[in-house]
Structure formats: structure tokens, C-alpha cells
C-alpha positions in Angstrom: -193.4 -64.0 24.1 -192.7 -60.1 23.4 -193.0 -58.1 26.2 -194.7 -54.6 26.1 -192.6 -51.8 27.1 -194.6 -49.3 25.9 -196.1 -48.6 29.7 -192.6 -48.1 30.7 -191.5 -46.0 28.3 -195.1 -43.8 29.1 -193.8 -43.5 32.7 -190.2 -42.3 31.5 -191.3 -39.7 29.5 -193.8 -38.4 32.2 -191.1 -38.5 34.2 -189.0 -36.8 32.6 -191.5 -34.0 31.7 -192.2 -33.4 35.0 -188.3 -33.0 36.2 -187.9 -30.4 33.2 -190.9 -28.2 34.3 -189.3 -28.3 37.9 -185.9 -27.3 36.7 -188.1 -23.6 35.5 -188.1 -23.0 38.9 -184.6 -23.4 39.6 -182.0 -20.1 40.0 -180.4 -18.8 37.1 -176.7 -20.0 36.6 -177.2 -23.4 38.3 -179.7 -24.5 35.2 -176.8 -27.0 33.8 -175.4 -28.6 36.5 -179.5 -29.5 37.5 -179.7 -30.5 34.0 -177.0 -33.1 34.2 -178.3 -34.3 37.5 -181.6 -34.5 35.3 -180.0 -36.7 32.2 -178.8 -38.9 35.2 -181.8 -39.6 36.7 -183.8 -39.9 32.7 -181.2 -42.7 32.1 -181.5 -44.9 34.5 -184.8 -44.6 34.0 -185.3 -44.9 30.1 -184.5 -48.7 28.7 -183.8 -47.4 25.2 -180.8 -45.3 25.1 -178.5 -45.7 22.2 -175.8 -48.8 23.0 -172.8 -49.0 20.5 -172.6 -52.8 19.6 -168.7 -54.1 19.9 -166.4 -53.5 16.6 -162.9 -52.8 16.1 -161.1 -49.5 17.9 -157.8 -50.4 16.9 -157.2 -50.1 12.6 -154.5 -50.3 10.3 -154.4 -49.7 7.0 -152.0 -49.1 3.7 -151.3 -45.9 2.1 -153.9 -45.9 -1.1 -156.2 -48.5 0.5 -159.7 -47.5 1.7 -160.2 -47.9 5.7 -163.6 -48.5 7.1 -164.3 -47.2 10.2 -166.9 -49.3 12.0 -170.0 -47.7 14.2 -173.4 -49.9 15.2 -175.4 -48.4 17.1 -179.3 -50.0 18.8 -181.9 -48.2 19.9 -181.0 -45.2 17.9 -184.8 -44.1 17.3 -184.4 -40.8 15.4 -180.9 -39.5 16.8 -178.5 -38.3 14.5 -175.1 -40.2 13.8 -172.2 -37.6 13.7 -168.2 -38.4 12.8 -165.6 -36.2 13.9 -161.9 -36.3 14.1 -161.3 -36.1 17.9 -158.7 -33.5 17.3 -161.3 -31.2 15.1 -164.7 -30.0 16.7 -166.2 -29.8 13.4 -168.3 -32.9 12.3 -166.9 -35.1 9.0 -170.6 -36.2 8.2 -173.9 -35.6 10.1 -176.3 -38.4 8.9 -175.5 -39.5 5.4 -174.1 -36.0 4.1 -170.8 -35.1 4.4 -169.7 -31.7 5.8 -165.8 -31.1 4.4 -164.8 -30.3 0.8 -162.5 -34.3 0.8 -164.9 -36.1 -1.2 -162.7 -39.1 -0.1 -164.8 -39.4 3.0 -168.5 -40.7 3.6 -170.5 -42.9 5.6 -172.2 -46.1 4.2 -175.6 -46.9 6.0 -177.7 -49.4 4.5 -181.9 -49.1 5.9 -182.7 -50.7 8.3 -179.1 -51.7 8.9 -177.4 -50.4 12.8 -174.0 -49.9 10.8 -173.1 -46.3 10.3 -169.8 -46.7 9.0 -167.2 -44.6 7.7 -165.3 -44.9 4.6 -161.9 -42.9 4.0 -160.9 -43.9 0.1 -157.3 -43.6 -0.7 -155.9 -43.3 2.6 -152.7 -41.5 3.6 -150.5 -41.3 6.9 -151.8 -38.0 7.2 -155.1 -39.6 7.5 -154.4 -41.6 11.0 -155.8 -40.5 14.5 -158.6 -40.9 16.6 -162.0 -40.6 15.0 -165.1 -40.0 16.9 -168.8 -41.6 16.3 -171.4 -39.9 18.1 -175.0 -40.4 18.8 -176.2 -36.6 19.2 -179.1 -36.2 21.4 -180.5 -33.0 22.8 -178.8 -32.9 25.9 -176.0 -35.0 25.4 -174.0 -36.7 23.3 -172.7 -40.5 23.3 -169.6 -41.1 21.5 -167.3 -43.8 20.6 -163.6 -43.8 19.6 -161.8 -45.7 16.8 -158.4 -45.2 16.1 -157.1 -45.3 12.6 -153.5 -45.8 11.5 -152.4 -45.8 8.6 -148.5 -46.8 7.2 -146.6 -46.4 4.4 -147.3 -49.6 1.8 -144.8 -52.5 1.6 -142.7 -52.6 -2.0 -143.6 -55.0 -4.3 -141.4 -57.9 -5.0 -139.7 -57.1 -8.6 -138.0 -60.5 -8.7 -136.8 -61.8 -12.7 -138.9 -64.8 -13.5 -136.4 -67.7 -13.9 -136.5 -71.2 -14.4 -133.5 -73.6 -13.8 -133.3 -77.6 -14.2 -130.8 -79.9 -12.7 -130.3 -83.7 -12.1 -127.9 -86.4 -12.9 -127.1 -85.9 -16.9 -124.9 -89.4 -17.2 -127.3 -92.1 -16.0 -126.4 -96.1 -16.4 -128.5 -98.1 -18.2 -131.0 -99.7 -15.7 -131.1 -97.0 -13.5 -133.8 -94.2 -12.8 -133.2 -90.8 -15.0 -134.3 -87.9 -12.6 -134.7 -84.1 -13.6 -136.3 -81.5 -11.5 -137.3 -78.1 -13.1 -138.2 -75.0 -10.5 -139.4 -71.9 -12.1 -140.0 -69.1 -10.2 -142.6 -66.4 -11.2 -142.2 -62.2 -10.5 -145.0 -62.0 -8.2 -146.7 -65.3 -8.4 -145.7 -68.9 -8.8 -146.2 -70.1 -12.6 -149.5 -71.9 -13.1 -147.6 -75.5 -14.6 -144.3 -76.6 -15.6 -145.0 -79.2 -19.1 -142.1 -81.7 -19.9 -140.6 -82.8 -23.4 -138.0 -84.9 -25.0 -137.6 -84.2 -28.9 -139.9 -82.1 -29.4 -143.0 -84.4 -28.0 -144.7 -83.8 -24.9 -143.8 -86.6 -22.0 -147.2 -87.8 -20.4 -147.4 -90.1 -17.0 -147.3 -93.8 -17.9 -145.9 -97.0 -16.5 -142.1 -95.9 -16.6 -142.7 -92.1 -16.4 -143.7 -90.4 -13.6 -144.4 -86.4 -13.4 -145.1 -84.8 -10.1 -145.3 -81.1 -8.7 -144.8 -78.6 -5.8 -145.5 -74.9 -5.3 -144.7 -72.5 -2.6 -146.7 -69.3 -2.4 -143.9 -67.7 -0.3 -141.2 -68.3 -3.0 -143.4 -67.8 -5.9 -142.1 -71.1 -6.9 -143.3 -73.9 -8.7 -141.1 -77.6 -9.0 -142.0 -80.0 -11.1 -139.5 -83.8 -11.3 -139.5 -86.0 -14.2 -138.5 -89.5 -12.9 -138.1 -92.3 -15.7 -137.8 -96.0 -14.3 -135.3 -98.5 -16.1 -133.3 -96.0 -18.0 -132.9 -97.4 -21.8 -130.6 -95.8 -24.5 -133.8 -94.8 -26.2 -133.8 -92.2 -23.1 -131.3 -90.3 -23.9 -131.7 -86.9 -25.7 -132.2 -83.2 -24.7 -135.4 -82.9 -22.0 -137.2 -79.9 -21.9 -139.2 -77.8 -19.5 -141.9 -74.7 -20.0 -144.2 -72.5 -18.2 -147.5 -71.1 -19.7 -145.4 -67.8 -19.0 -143.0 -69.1 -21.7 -140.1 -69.6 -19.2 -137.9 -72.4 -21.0 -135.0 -73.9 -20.1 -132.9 -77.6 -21.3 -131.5 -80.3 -20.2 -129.6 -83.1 -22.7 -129.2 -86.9 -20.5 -126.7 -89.3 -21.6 -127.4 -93.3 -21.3 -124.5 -94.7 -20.5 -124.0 -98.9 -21.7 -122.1 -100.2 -18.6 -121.2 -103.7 -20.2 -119.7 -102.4 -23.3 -117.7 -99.7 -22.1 -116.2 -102.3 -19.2 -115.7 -104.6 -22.5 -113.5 -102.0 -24.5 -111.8 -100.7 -21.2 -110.6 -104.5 -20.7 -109.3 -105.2 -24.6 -107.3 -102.0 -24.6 -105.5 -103.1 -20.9 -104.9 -106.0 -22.2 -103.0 -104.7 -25.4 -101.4 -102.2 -23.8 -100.2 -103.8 -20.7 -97.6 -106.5 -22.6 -95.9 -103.6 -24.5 -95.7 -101.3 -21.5 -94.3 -104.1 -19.7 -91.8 -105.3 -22.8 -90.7 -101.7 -23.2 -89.7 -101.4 -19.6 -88.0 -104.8 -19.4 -85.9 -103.9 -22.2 -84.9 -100.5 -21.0 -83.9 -101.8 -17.8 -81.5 -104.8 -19.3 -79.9 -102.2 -21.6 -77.6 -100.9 -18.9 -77.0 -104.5 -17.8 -75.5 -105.6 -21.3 -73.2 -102.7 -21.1 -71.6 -103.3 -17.4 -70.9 -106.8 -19.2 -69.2 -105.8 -22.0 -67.5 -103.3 -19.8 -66.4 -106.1 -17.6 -65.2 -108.8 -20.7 -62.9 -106.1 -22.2 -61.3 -105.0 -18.8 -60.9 -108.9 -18.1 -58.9 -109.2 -21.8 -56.5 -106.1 -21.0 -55.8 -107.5 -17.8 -55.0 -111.0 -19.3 -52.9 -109.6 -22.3 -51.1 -107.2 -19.8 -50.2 -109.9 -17.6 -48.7 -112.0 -20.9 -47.2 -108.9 -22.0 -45.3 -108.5 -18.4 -44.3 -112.0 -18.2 -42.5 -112.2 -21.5 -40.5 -109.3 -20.8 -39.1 -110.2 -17.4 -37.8 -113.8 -19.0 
């Protein structure tokens, strides 16, 4: 059920009336501090003063960006909304016009709306203090404080866009062939990274499987090619692109276990025998020689001994 106030408000305002006419009679020079006493006593007894409604007093904003400064306001009736820098006691706006020669400032207030905000376009640090919205009344003012700050803009990342691949590039027949592309985008992650092999593009199927990851923070994307059962009709140069035209190559050897082992074991076996027949004959030519060595000294030592003997008969 809505209440009717109006009775109240009636009373107020005779109130009010009547403390005003009163304050005629008061001595000259004490006028204002009666009429404070009299705004004291109107308030408590008036249910629709202006209330500010909660929003941020605390801001922070980037050189170049445009800062809102937020003011709601109820009750308002047919007061005036006034923005001042707290540091300045001339007003920024009054209403919806603004009242400086900075056409960067101006307040957006949409009927029948309590918001009375301010917009500051293109902000600088230059820009950052304590702002003041006020309610202006005739004999007082309420005000509230936001405080605006506003630093210097972070750089922008000018990272190269690369692209690398890497993986095992000898893979044994049987086995699982596994590439993994990352490219990595200047600002962004790419939007895809798209396989080949020859020339065709390599699609998802029984034996090929194609699965991706991106990281926002490292403006990366990674894609890995994975093919099951590794057959010689594998291997050939892989290729990976972004939409960006980033492009980079891989070439994958298959690699026939049973035939290489095959080979490997023929030319051992070839080799070995005349390796080892070499050697054997190397090492007995030394031995032939201490022999002959030894038969000759053992005939000069039989003919010398002949020699003596017929002599001393």
C-alpha cells in the first residue's frame, strides 16, 4: 500500500515558514549562525532531502581512456547537480551545461534516470584529484567526493609472431609419429594451427589424431599431430600454418627395424673372419722369425763345435 506523505511534507514546510519569519526578528550579525541552527532543525524534519545512492569514490584510469565519474542522487526534486574539482571553487558543469572551455568534460544524465555522471574523454595524469558532486540548495549544499587517478598506460607487447615445431624425426616402424607445432601471435594467440604432409591437408581419422591448446597470457596457440602405427608410407616432410600465414616444416623418417638389423648382421659376419685372419697372421709373423732366428744360431753352434774339434786332434 503507498503511504501519503504529502500531510507531512505540508507540516514541514509550515514549519519551516514559520522559523524563517522568526529569524526577521533576530539581531543583525547573528542572522547565519540562526540560519544553520534553522537548516538543522528543517532536516530532521523534512523526509525528502537529497540522499547520494552508494557508487565508487576510489577510480583509476589509463592515460587516453575516458573515466566516468559516478553521482546518483534521490529525492533530488528540482535542485541543481553541480561538479567541481575540490581544489577549484569554480563549478565544471551546473546541470547538463558545462562551464570551462575543455570540451573533454560533461555530464551524461538520462530523464528520469538518478545518475548524474561525469565524463572526462581522453584522460591525462594531470586530470587526477578529488572531484566534488554537489546537490546545491538554497541554503546549503550536499556534496560528495570521488577521487580520480589516473596513470601513465602499460606498453603494448611488440612480440615477433613465430611459429616453431619439434618431435621425434626418426620414428620405428610400429611406433606412434608425434609433432607439436606452437605458434605464438604479436598480441593475440593465432586463431588455428592446419597440418599437412605433401602438400594435402591431414584430417582426424582412425590412425590420426589432431588436438589443440591456447594460452591467452602467452599469446600462444599448440597444436600435436599424433599418428598411431607408424608405416613407411608416413614418412615425408609435415607441415604446419596459421591463418596469419605463419609456416614452418618438419620432414619424419620411418625407420624398417628388421631390415636394418638384417644388413647390420651380414656385414659382421663378413667382416669379422677377415679382421680376425688379419690379426692371426700378424701376430704369427714375429713367431716365424724368432724360429728361423733360433735354427740358424743352432747350425753355427753345431758347425763351430766340428770346426773346434778337428783342429784340436
Amino acid at each position: 500500500m503507498r503511504r501519503d506523505f504529502s500531510g507531512l511534507r505540508t507540516q514541514a514546510d509550515y514549519m519551516h515558514k514559520f522559523l524563517a519569519s522568526q529569524i526577521r526578528h533576530f539581531p543583525t550579525g547573528k542572522t547565519s549562525d540562526h540560519s544553520e541552527e534553522l537548516d538543522t532543525l528543517y532536516d530532521r524534519k523534512n523526509h525528502f532531502l537529497p540522499t547520494f545512492l552508494p557508487t565508487p569514490s576510489n577510480i583509476t584510469y589509463n592515460r587516453g581512456e575516458e573515466a566516468v565519474l559516478q553521482c546518483a542522487i534521490e529525492n533530488r526534486g528540482t535542485r541543481t547537480i553541480v561538479w567541481r574539482r575540490a581544489s577549484d571553487p569554480n563549478p565544471l558543469t551546473i546541470g547538463m551545461d558545462t562551464y570551462i572551455g575543455d570540451s573533454r568534460f560533461k555530464v551524461i544524465h538520462k530523464k528520469h534516470s538518478l545518475e548524474w555522471n561525469l565524463h572526462i574523454s581522453d584522460v591525462t595524469p594531470e586530470d587526477s584529484g578529488v572531484y566534488e558532486c554537489q546537490v546545491s540548495a538554497k541554503r546549503r549544499h550536499i556534496r560528495q567526493n570521488v577521487m580520480l587517478t589516473v596513470q601513465e598506460a602499460p606498453e603494448k607487447s611488440t612480440s615477433k609472431p613465430e611459429i616453431s615445431i619439434h618431435g621425434t624425426l626418426f620414428v620405428e616402424r610400429g611406433d606412434t609419429l608425434r609433432l607439436t607445432c606452437n605458434a605464438t601471435g604479436s598480441e593475440y594467440p593465432p586463431d588455428a594451427i592446419d597440418w599437412f604432409k605433401d602438400g594435402d591437408k591431414i584430417k582426424n581419422n582412425d590412425r590420426v589424431t589432431l588436438s589443440s591448446d591456447v594460452s591467452l597470457s602467452d599469446r600462444t596457440i599448440s597444436s600435436t599431430l599424433s599418428i598411431k602405427r607408424g608405416n613407411m608410407t608416413d614418412a615425408g616432410t609435415y607441415i604446419c600454418r596459421t591463418p596469419g600465414n605463419l609456416v614452418t616444416s618438419a620432414k619424419v623418417n620411418i625407420l624398417n627395424t628388421g631390415t636394418n638389423n638384417e644388413k647390420r648382421e651380414s656385414v659382421d659376419m663378413t667382416a669379422g673372419p677377415s679382421r680376425s685372419g688379419n690379426s692371426c697372421l700378424r701376430g704369427a709373423e714375429p713367431s716365424r722369425r724368432l724360429l728361423l732366428a733360433m735354427i740358424l744360431l743352432t747350425i753355427v753352434c753345431f758347425r763351430g763345435k766340428n770346426f773346434i774339434s778337428k783342429h784340436s786332434s
